[in-house]
Structures are given as structure tokens and as C-alpha cells.
PAKE-733436 format. One record per residue: residue in one letter; x, y, z of N, C-alpha, C, O in turn. Coordinates in steps of 0.2 Angstrom, whole numbers, plus 5000, padded with zeros to 4 digits. Layout:
// PAKE-733436
AXYZXYZXYZXYZ;...
//
This chain:
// PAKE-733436
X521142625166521042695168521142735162521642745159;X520742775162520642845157521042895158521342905163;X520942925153521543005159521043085153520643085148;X521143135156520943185155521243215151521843205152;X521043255144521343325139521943345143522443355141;X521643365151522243425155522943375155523543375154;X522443335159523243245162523843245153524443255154;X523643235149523943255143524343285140524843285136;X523943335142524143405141524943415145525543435144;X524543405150524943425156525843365158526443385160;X525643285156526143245153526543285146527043285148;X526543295141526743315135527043395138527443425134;X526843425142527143495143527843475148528443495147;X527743435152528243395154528843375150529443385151;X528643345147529143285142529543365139530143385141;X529143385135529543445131529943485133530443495130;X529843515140530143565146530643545149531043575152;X530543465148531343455155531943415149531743375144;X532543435152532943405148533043315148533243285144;X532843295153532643225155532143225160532143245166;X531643185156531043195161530943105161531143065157;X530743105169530643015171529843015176529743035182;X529542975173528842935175529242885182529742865179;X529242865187529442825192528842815196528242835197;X529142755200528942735207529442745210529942745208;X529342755218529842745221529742655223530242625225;X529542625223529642555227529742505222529542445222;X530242545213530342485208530942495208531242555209;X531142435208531942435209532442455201532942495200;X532042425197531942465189532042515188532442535183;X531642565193531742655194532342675196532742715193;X532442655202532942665206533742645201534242675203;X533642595197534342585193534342635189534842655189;X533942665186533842735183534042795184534242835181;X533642785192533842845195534742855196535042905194;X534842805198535742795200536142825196536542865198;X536042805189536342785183536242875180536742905178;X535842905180535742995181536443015185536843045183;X536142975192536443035198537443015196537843055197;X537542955193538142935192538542985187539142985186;X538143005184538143045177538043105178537743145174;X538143145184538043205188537343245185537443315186;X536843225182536143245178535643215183535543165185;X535443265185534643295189534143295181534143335177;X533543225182533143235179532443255183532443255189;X532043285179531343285184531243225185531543175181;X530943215189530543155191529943145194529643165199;X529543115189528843125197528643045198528642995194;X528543035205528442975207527842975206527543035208;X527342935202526742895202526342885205525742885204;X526642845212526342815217526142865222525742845226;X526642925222526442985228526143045225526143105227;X525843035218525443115216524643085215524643025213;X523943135216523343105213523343085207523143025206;X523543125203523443095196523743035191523743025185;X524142995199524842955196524642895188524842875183;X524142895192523842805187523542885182523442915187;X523442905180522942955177523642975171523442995166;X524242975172524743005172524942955167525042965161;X525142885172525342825167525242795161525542775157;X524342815163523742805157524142855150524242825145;X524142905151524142945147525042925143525142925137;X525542915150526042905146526042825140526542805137;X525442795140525442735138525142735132525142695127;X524642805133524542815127525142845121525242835115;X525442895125525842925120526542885119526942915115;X526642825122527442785120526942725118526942705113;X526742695121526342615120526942565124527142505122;X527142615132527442585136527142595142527042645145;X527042525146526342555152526742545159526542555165;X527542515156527842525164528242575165528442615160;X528442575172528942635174529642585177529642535180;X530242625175530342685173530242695165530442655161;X529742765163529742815157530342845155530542875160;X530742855151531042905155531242925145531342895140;X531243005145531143055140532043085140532343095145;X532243095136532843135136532843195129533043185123;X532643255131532643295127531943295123531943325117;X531443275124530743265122530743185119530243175115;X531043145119531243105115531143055118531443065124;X530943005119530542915121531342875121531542855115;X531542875128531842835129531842755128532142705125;X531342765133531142685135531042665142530842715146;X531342595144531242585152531842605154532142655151;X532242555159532942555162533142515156533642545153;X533042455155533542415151533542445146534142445146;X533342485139533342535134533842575136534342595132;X534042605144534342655146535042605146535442625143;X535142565150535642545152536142515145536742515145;X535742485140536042465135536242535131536742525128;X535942605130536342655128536942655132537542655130;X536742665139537542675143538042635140538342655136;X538042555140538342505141538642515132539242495130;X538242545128538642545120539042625120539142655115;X539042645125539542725125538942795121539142855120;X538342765119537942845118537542875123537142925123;X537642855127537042885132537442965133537243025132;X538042945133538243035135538143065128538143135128;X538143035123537943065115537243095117537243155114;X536843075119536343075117536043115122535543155121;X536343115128536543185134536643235132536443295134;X537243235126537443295124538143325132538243375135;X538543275132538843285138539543295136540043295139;
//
């Protein structure tokens, strides 16, 4: 799947604008451990589910071009490429994620 200049455009104004921004599904359980692991840490990321917006694959597309990672969870912290869940979970698990939160 291809994606558009705006799709792009429109993913990268994302990432930049939110202090954690997350690419998701709702029916990956991957996302969901992500999401938790947020809500545990009292931090509201944006979120957009994939699978419930039109441009979702259009979105993912683009997010894969700009990390060279094509699944979800994406997830951005301060404009910065986190990785998936397990990238997330091994910062938790080595004591930086709240560094890297700024918490």
C-alpha cells in the first residue's frame, strides 16, 4: 500500500505535536500491553486505532516508511521512535522509561 504527500505530512505532524504518540489496533494484544503500561504511568497518549480510521493502512504505510517498522504498536515519545511493545517494556523494565517520560 502507498500513502499520499498529505498522509505524511499528516503522520509527522502527529508524532511532533503529541508528547506520546501511538500507531495501534484495537484487537493486538501488543497494543493493548502498551496501552496499559501508559495508563499505569498515569500518561494519556494520543492514540489512533488503524483499523477504525480510512486512512488506517495509508497511515501504517507511511509510518513504515519513516521508522522501517510495519507493525503496531508504533509508539513515539517526544517525536522520538520508540519502537513496539517489547522496546517499550524493556525501557520500563531497565528503570528509563520514566527518564525518558521526563516524570
Amino acid at each position: 500500500m502507498s500513502f499520499s504527500k498529505e498522509v505524511l505530512t499528516k503522520v509527522q505532524n502527529l508524532i511532533n505535536s503529541n508528547h506520546i504518540f501511538i500507531a495501534s489496533k484495537t484487537y493486538c494484544p501488543y497494543c493493548q500491553a502498551t496501552l496499559q503500561t501508559f495508563d499505569d504511568l498515569k500518561q494519556k497518549p494520543y492514540v489512533l486505532q488503524l483499523n477504525k480510521i480510512s486512512d488506517g493502512s495509508e497511515i501504517q504505510s507511511a509510518l513504515k516508511e519513516i521508522t522501517n517498522q510495519s507493525t503496531v504498536p508504533n509508539i513515539f515519545i517526544d517525536g522520538k521512535h520508540i519502537g513496539g511493545n517489547s522496546d517499550l517494556q524493556l525501557l520500563k523494565s531497565s528503570g528509563k522509561l520514566e527518564r525518558v517520560l521526563k516524570l
